[in-house]
KEMI-880669 format. One line per 4 residues: their letters; for each residue x, y, z negated of C-alpha. Coordinates in nm, 2 decimals. Each point is the difference from the previous one (the first is absolute). Example, Ala and Ser with C-alpha at 12.3 -4.5 7.8 and 13.67 -1.06 7.14 Angstrom:
2
as = 1.23:-0.45:-0.78 ~ 0.14:0.34:0.07 $
This chain:
598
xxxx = -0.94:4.76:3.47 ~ 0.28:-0.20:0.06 ~ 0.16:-0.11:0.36 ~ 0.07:-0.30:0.08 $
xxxx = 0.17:-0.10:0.29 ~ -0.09:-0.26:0.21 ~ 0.27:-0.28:0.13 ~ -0.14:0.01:0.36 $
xxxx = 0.07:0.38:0.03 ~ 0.29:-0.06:-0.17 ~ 0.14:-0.24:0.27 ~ -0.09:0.17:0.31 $
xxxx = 0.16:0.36:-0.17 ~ 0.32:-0.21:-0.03 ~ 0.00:-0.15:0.33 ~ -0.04:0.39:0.17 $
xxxx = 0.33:0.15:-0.11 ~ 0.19:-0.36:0.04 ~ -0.10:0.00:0.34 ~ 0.01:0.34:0.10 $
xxxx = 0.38:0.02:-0.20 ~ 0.11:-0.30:0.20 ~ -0.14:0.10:0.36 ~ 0.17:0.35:-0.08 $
xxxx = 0.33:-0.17:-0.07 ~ -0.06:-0.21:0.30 ~ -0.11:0.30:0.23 ~ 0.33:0.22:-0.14 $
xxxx = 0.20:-0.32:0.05 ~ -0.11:-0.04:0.37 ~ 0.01:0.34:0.07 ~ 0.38:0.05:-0.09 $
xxxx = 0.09:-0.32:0.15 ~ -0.15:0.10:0.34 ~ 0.13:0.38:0.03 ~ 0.34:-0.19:-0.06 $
xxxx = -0.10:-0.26:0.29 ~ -0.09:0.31:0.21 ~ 0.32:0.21:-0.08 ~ 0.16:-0.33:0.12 $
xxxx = -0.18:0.00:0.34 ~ 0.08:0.39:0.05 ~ 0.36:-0.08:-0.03 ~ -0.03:-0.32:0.23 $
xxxx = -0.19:0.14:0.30 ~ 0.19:0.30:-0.01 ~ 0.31:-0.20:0.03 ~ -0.17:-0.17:0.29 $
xxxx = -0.11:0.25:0.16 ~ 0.33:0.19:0.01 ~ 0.08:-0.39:0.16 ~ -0.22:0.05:0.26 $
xxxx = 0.06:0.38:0.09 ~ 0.38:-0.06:-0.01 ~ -0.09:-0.26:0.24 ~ -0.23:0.12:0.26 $
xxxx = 0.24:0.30:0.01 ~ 0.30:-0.20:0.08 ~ -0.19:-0.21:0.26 ~ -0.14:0.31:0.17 $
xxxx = 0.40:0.12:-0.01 ~ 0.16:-0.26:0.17 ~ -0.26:-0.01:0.29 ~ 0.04:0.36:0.05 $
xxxx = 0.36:0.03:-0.05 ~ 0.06:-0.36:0.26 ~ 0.19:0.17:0.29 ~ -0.03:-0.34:0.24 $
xxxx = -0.39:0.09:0.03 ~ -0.06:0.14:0.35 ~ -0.22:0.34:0.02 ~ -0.26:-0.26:0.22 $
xxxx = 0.05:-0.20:-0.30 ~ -0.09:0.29:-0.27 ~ -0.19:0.26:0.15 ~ -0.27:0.18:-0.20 $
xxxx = -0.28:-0.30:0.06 ~ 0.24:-0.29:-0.12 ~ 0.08:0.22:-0.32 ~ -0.34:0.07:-0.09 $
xxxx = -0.07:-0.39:0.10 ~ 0.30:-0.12:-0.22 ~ -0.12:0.23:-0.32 ~ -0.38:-0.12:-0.01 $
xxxx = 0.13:-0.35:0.03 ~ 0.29:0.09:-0.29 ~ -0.29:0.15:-0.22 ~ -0.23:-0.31:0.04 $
xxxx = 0.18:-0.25:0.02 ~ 0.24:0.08:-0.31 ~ -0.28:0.12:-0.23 ~ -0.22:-0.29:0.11 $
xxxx = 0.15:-0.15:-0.37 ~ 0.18:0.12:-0.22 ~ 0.10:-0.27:-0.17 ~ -0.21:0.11:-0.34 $
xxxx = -0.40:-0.05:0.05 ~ -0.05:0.28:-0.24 ~ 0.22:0.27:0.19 ~ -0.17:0.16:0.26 $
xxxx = 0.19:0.22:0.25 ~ -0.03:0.18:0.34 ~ 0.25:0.18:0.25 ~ -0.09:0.26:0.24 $
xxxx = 0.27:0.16:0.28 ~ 0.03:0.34:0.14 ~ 0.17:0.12:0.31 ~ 0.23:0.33:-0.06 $
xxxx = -0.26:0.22:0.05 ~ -0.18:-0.13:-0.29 ~ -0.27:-0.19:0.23 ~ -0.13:-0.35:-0.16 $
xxxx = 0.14:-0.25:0.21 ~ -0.10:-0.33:-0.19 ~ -0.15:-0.10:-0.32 ~ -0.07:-0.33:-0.21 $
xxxx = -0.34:-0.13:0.17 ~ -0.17:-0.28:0.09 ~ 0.16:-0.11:0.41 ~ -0.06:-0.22:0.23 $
xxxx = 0.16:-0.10:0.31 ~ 0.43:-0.04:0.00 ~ 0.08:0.10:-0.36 ~ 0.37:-0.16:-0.09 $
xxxx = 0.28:0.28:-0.01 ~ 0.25:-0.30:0.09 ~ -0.13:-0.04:0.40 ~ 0.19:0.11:0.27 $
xxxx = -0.05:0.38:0.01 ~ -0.04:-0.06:0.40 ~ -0.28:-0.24:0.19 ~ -0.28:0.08:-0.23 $
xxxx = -0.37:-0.02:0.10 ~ -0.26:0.05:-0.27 ~ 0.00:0.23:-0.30 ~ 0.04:0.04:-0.27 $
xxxx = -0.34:0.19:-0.03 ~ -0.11:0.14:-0.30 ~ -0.31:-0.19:-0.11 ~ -0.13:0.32:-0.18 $
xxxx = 0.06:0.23:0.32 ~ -0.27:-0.18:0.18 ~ -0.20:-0.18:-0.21 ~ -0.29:0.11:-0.27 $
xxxx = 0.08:-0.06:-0.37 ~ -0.28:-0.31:0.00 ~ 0.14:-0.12:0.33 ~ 0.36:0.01:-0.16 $
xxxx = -0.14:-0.19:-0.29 ~ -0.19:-0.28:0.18 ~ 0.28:-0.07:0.22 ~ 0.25:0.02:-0.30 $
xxxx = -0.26:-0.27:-0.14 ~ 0.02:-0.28:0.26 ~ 0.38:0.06:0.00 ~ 0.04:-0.06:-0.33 $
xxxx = -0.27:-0.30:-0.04 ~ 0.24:-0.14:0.34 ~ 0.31:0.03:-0.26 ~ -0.18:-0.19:-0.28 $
xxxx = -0.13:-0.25:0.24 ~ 0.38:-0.13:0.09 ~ 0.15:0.14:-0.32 ~ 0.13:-0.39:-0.09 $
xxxx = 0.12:-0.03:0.39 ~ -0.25:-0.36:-0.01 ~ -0.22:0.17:0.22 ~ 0.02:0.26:0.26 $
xxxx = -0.19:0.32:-0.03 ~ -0.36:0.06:0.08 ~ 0.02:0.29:0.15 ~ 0.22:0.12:0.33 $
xxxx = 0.02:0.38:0.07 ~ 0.04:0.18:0.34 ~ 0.07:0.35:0.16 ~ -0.12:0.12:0.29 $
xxxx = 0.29:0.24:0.16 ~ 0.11:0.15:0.30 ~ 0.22:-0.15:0.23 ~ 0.30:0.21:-0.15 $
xxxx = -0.10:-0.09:-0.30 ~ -0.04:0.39:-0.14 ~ -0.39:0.01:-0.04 ~ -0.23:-0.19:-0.18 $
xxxx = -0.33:-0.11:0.14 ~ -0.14:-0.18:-0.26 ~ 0.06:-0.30:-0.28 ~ -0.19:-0.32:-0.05 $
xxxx = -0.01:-0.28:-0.23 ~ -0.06:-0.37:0.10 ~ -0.08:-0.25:-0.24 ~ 0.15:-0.36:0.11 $
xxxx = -0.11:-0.34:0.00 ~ 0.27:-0.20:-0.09 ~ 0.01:-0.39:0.01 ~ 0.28:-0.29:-0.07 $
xxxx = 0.09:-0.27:0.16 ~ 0.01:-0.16:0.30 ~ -0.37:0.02:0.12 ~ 0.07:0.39:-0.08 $
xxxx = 0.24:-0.01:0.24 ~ -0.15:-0.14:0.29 ~ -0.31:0.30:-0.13 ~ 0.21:0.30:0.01 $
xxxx = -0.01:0.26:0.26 ~ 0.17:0.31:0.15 ~ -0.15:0.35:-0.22 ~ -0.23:0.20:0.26 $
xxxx = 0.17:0.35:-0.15 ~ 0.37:-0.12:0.03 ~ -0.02:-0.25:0.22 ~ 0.22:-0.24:-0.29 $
xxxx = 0.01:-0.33:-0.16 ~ 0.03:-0.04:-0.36 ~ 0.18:-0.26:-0.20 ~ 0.09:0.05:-0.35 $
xxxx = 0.25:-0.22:-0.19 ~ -0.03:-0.04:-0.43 ~ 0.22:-0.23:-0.23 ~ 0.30:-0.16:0.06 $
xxxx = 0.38:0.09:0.15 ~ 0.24:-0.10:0.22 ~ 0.33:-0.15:-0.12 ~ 0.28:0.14:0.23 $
xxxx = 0.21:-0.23:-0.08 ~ -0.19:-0.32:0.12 ~ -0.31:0.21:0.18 ~ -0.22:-0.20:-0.25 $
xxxx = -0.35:0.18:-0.06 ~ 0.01:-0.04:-0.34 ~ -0.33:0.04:-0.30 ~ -0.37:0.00:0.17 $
xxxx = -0.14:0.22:0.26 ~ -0.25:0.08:0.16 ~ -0.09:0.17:0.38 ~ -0.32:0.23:0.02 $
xxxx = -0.11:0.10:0.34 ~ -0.26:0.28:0.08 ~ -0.29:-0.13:0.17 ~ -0.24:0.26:0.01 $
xxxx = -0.01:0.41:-0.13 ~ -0.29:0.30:0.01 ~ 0.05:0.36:-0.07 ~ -0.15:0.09:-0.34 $
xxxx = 0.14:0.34:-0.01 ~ 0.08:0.30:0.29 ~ 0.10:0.34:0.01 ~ 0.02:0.23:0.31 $
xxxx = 0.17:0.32:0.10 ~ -0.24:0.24:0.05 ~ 0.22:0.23:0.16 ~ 0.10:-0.32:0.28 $
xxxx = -0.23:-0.08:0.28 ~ -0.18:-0.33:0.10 ~ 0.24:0.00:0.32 ~ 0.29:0.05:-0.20 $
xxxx = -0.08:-0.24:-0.30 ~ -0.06:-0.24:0.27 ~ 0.39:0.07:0.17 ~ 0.13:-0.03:-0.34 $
xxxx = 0.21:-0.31:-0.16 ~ -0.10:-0.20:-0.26 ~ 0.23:-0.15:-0.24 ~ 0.07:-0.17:-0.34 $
xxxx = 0.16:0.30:-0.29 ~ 0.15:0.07:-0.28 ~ -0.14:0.18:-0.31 ~ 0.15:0.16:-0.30 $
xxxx = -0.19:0.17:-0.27 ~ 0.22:0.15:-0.22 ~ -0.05:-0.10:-0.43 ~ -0.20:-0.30:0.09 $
xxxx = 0.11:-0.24:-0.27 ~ -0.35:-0.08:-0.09 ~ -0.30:0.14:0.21 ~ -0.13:0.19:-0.29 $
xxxx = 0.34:0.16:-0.04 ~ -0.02:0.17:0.39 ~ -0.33:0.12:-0.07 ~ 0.16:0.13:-0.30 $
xxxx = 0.32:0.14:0.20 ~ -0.25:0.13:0.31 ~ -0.23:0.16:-0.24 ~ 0.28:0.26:-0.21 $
xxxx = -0.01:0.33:0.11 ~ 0.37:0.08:-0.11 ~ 0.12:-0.26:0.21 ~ -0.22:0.04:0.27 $
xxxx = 0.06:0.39:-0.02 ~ 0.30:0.08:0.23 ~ -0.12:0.31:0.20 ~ 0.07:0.03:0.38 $
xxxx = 0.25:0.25:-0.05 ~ 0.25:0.11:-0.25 ~ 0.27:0.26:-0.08 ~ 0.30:-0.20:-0.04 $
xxxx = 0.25:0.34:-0.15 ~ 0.29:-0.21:-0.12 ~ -0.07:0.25:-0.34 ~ -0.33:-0.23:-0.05 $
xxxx = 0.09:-0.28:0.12 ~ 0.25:-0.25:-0.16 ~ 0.00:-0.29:-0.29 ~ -0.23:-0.15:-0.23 $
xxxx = -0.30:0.18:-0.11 ~ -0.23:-0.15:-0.25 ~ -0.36:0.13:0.08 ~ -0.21:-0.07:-0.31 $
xxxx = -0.03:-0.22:-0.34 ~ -0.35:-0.07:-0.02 ~ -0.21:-0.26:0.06 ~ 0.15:-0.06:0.26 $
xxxx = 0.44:-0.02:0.04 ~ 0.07:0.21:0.35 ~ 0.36:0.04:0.13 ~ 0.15:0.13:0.37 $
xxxx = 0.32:-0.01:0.21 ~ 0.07:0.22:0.19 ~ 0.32:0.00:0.21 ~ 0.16:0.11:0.39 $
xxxx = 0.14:-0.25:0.24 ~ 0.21:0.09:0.29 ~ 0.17:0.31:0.11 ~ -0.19:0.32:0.08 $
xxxx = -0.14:0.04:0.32 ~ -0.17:-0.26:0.19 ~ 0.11:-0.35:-0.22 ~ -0.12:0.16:-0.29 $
xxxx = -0.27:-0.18:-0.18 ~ -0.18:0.11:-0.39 ~ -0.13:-0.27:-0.20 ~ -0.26:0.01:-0.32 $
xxxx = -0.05:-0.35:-0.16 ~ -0.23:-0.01:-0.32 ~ -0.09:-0.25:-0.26 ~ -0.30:0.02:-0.20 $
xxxx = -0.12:-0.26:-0.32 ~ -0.25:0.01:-0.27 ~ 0.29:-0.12:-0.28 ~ -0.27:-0.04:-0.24 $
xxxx = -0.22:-0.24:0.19 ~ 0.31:-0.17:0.03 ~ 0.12:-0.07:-0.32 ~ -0.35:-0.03:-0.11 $
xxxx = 0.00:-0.30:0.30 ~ 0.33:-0.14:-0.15 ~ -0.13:0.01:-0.36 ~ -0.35:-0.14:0.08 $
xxxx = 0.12:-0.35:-0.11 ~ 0.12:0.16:-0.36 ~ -0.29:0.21:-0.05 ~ -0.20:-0.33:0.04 $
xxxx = 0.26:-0.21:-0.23 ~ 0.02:0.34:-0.22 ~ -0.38:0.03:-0.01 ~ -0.04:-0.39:-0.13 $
xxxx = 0.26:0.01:-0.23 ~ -0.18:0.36:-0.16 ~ -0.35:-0.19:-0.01 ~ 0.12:-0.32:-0.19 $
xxxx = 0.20:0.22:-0.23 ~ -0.30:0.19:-0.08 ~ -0.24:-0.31:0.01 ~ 0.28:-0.16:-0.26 $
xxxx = 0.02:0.30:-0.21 ~ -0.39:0.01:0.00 ~ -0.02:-0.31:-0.09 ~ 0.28:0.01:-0.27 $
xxxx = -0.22:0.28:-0.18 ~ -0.32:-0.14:0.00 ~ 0.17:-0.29:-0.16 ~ 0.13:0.20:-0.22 $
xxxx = -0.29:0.20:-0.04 ~ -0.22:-0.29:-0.05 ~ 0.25:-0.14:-0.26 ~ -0.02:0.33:-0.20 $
xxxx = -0.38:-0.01:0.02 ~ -0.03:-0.31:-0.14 ~ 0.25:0.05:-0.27 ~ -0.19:0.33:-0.08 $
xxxx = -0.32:-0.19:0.03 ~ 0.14:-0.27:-0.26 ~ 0.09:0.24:-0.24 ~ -0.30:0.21:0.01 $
xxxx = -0.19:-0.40:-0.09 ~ 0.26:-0.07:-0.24 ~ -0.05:0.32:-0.20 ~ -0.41:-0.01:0.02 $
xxxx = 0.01:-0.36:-0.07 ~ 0.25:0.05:-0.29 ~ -0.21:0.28:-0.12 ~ -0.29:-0.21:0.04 $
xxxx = 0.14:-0.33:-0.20 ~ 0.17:0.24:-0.25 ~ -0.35:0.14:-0.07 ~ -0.18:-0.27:-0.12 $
xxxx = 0.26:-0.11:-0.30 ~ 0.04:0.33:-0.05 ~ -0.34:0.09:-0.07 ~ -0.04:-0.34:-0.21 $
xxxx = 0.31:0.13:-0.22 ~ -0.20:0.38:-0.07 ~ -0.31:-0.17:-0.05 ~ 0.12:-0.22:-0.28 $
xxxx = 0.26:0.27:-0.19 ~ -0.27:0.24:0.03 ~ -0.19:-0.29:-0.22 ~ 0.31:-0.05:-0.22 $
xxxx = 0.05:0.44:-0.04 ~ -0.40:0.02:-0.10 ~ 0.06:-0.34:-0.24 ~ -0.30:-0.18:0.14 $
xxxx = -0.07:-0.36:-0.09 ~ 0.32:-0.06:-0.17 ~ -0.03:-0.34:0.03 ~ 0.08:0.02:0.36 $
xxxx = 0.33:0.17:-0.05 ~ 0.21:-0.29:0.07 ~ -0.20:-0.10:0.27 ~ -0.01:0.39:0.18 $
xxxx = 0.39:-0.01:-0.09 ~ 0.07:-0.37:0.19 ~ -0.20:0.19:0.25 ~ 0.22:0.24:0.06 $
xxxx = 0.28:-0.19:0.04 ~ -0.15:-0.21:0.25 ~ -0.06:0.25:0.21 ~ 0.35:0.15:-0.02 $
xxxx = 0.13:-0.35:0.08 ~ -0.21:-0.02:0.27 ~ 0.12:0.42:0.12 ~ 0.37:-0.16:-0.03 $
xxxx = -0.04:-0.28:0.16 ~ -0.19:0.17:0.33 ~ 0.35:0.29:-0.02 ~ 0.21:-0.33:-0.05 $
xxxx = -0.12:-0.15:0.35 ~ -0.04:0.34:0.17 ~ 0.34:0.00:-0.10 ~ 0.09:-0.34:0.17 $
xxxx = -0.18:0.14:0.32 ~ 0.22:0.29:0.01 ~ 0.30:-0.17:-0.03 ~ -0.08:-0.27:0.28 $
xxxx = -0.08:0.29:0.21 ~ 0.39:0.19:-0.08 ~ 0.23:-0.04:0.27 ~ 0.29:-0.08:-0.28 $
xxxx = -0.21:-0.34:-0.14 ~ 0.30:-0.18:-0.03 ~ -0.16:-0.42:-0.07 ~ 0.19:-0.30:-0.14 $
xxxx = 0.03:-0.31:0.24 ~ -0.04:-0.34:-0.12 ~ -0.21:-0.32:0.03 ~ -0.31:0.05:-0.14 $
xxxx = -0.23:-0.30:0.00 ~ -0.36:0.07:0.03 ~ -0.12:-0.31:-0.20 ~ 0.18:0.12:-0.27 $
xxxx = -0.07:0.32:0.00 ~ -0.40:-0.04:0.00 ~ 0.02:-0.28:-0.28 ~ 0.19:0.23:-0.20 $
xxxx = -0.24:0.32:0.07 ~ -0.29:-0.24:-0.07 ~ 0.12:-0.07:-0.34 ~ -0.06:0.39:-0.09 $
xxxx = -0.37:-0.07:0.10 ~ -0.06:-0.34:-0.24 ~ -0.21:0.20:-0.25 ~ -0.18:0.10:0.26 $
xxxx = 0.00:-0.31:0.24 ~ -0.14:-0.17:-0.34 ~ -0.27:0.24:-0.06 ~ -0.13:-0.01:0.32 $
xxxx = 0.05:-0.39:0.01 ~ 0.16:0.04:0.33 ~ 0.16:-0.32:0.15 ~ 0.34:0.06:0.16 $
xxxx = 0.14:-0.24:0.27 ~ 0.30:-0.01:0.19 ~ 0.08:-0.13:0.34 ~ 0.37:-0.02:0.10 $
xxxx = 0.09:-0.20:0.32 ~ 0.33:0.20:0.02 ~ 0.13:0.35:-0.24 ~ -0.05:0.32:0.17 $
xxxx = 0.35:0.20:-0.06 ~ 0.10:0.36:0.12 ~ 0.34:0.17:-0.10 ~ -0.18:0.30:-0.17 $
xxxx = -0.01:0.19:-0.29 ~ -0.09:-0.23:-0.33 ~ -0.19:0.28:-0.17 ~ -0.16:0.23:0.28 $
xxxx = -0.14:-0.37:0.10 ~ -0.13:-0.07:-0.35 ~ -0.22:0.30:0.00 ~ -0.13:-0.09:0.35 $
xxxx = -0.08:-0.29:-0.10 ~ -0.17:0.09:-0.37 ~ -0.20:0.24:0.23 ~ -0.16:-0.28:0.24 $
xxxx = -0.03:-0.24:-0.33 ~ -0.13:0.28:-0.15 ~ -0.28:0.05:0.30 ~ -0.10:-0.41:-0.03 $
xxxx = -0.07:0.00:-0.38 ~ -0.18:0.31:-0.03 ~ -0.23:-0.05:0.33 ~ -0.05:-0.34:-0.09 $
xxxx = -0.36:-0.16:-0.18 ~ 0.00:-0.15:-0.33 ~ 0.12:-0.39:0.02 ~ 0.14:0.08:0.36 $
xxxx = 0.31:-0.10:0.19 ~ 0.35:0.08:0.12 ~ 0.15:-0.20:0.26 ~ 0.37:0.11:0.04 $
xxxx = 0.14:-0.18:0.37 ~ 0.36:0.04:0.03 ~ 0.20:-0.09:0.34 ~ 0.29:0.07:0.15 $
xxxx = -0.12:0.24:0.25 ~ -0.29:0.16:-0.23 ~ -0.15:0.03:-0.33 ~ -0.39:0.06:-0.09 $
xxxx = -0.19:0.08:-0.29 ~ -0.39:-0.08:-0.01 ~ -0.23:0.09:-0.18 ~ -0.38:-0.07:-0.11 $
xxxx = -0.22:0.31:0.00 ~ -0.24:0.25:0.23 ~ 0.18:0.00:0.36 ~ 0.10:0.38:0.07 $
xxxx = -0.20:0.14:0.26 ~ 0.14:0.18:0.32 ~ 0.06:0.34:-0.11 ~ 0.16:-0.17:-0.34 $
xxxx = 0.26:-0.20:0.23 ~ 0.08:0.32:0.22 ~ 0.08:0.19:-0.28 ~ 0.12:-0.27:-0.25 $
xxxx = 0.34:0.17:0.03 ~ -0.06:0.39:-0.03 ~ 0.11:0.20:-0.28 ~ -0.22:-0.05:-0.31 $
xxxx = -0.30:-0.16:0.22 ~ -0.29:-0.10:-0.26 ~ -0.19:-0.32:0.05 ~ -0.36:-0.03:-0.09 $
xxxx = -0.04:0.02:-0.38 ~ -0.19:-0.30:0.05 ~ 0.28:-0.21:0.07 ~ 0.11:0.04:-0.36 $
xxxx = -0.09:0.12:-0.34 ~ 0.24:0.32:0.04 ~ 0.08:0.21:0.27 ~ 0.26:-0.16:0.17 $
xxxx = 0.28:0.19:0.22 ~ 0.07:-0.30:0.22 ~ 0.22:0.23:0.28 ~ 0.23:0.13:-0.24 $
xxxx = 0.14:-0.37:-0.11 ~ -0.07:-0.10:0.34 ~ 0.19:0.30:0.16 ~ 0.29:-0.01:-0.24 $
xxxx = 0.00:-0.38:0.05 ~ -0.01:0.05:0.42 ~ 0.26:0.24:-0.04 ~ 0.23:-0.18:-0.18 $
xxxx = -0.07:-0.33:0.24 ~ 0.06:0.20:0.31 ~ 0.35:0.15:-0.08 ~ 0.08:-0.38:-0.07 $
xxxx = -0.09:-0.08:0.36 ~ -0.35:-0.22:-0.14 ~ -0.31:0.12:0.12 ~ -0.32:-0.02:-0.20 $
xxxx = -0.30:-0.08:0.12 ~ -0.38:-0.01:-0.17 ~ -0.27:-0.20:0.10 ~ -0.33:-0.20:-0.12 $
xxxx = -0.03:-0.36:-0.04 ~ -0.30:-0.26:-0.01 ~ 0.01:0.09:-0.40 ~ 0.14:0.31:-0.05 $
xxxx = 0.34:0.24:0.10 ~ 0.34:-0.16:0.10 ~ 0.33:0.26:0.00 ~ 0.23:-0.15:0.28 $
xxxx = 0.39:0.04:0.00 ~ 0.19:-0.04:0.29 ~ 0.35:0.03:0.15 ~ -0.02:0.30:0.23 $
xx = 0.21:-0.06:0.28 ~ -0.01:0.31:0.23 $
């Protein structure tokens, strides 16, 4: 049993390996392109990080090498002060959002001194080293990893809040401290009501926790030169606040907390570029992991070190500043970055244009072979009704010519000899004249039909066709009338036209009824024959133009191939730019020809 396979299948087993060969490519292509991207970002942050070593060392030189300091000025408190403010507030950005990096600081006996976390309280390096009163205190040293968060939350919503300085920020945050400034009692976080104008004004009042009136100027500048205010601003004044969020020192008491001085602070947390990338930054273990103490041999420690290549791109510094003995200082920064997640970040716009551009190609190339597919289907679908029809009309003449020479070989009925030999030669007329047209279809279907242009006037061309059919026309009695307001004229080919036109002439006579009619209407814009006869039904005008369609026998005496003329005839019209078009009158059939103008 033979097996045949089905278009549908087909299709989808062609669409599989089109797509999966172009979201390969695409995958490959991506792939390659991003490891390049990523190689790119090694070599950039570990340019910058080398940056930011080279830096922090130098800074940490110069303040331990400055010989107008006073020993009041750096004792052991103001150095450890000066290097958890360094830490902080250098490494609070980096300048890349990508690059992540923390700093820790060891004494000379390899005790941790300060390290890269969250602080509160007086965090800027740059302040006088004398007169200090609060901090900075290590958020992380008092405070529980959720407390840390939540507070690190209203920070950073006060940030967004004023982030387009149009508005002042929602939120003010407070230390409790002691009266030297040294302890920390506790931290709380007002929300404030601010209002504008002047009715504000007259509303605000003095803060019941530190005893202060707010203003707070947006928009606008002063010109120095005139002392012009000049663009729009605006003046917000606090009239009311409430504590929405408190944390006490366990370790203080109620009389202390109550001795103790409240004021407005700083904050630094250290990679906060975006909130999400400090949770980030807080939540890595390898820059979170400096220990409390370390053995600083100068053997181990010195240089660059790159820590792993993983998923995850991990580098120190480690480096000694000062002299030995009591100004000497060890430092450890490190750097940590996922460089695939950040290529893959950079790239996310060309994976998406990459990804679009791989689904159209494979949609188009889809397309292009089911197109072609479908062409090659039908062309095979042609042939195989060409051949069985060919066989089919070949059959019958063919038969007709054995039957009569079988009479001729067994001499039957003489007298019929000439008769069974006219025979004969009908039939093979009629063989070569069907292979003459099949032919004519062939060629019109060649892509080297090469035609002849010049003006071709229908009029003339169907009176001179329907002088071929007179012996006909007159044994029919068919009465022929013309109607020309205007010629019909095409720049064709004179003799593809002629059998077009002998076809549809051909079609009027035959179908016609004894003593019937031919109305031929000529305009400029169109040209119709009509004809008296049985109107064709609805499956006779859908397929009036398929390859050797049969009309009802009872149209006519003889079997009558009306889609061969007609297709040959539709064929010829079309590649002339004149479409053909078939339909039934009050009285019979008219064949339309008209200009096709797409």
């Amino acid at each position: 049993m033979e097996y045949v396979k089905k278009p549908g299948k087909m299709k989808r087993r062609i669409g599989i390996p089109v797509a999966a060969g172009f979201i390969t490519i695409f995958l490959l292509t991506m792939g390659l392109t991003t490891y390049l991207v990523k190689e790119r970002y090694a070599e950039q942050y570990a340019q910058s990080f080398r940056e930011i070593a080279y830096f922090f060392y130098n800074t940490a030189a110069e303040k331990e090498t400055d010989e107008k300091l006073s020993k009041e000025e750096w004792g052991a408190k103001q150095r450890k002060d000066f290097y958890q403010r360094l830490v902080n507030e250098y490494f609070q950005s980096t300048g890349n959002q990508a690059l992540q990096v923390s700093a820790a600081v060891y004494d000379e006996e390899g005790k941790l001194w300060a390290r890269s976390c969250g602080t509160i309280g007086d965090t800027m390096s740059t302040s006088n080293t004398s007169g200090r009163k609060a901090g900075p205190f290590a958020l992380d040293a008092y405070l529980s990893h959720e407390q840390e968060e939540k507070l690190t939350e209203y920070y950073w919503e006060g940030r967004l809040s004023a982030e387009d300085h149009t508005l002042p920020e929602k939120y003010q945050i407070l230390i409790r401290t002691s009266s030297d400034g040294r302890e920390l009692y506790g931290i709380l976080v007002q929300v404030l009501t601010w209002e504008e104008g002047k009715e504000a004004e007259e509303k605000q009042y003095e803060n019941p926790l530190t005893g202060s009136i707010c203003s707070y100027e947006t928009g606008g500048y002063t010109d120095y030169e005139t002392g012009m205010k000049i663009g729009e601003h605006h003046i917000f004044y606090v009239t009311d606040s409430r504590v929405v969020w408190e944390w006490k020192n366990p370790d203080v008491s109620d009389e202390q907390i109550k001795d103790g001085e409240i004021q407005n602070t700083d904050m630094v947390f250290p990679g906060m570029g975006t909130y999400e990338e400090w949770q980030r930054w807080n939540e890595s273990e390898y820059l979170q992991g400096f220990p409390e103490k370390r053995d600083f041999s100068e053997e181990k420690y010195s240089g660059f070190m790159l820590d792993s290549r993983g998923a995850y791109y991990r580098c120190r510094y480690r480096a000694k500043v000062g002299n030995a003995g009591d100004s000497c200082v060890y430092m450890e920064i490190r750097m940590e970055e996922k460089l695939w997640l950040a290529a893959i970040d950079y790239m996310k716009y060309v994976f998406f244009a990459g990804l679009i551009l791989a689904l159209i190609c494979i949609a188009w190339i889809i397309h292009v072979f089911n197109e072609t597919y479908d062409r090659q289907t039908a062309l095979e679908e042609t042939r195989r009704d060409i051949t069985n029809a060919m066989a089919h009309e070949l059959k019958t003449p063919l038969g007709i010519i054995r039957n009569f020479a079988e009479n001729l070989i067994e001499h039957n009925m003489e007298e019929k000899r000439e008769y069974y030999l006219s025979n004969i030669i009908g039939q093979t007329e009629e063989m070569d004249h069907l292979v003459a047209e099949m032919i004519e279809i062939a060629k019109l279907d060649s892509e080297e039909l090469a035609l002849k242009r010049e003006p071709v006037s229908f009029l003339e061309l169907i009176q001179g066709q329907m002088e071929r059919f007179r012996p006909v026309i007159e044994e029919k009695n068919l009465e022929v009338q013309y109607l020309a307001e205007a010629d019909f004229q095409i720049d064709g080919d004179k003799e593809y036209l002629e059998k077009a036109v002998w076809n549809l002439l051909s079609n009027a006579i035959d179908y016609n009824v004894p003593d019937g009619k031919i109305l031929v209407n000529v305009s400029k814009s169109q040209c119709s024959i009509e004809n008296t006869g049985t109107p064709l039904t609805k499956e006779q005008l859908l397929h009036a133009f398929d390859l050797f369609y049969t009309c009802d026998r009872s149209r006519s005496k003889k079997e009558k191939h009306m889609g061969l003329g007609l297709f040959l005839a539709k064929k010829i019209l079309a590649i002339h730019g004149v479409e053909l078009v078939i339909e039934n009158v009050a009285y019979g059939v008219k064949q339309i020809l008209l200009i096709n103008n797409s």
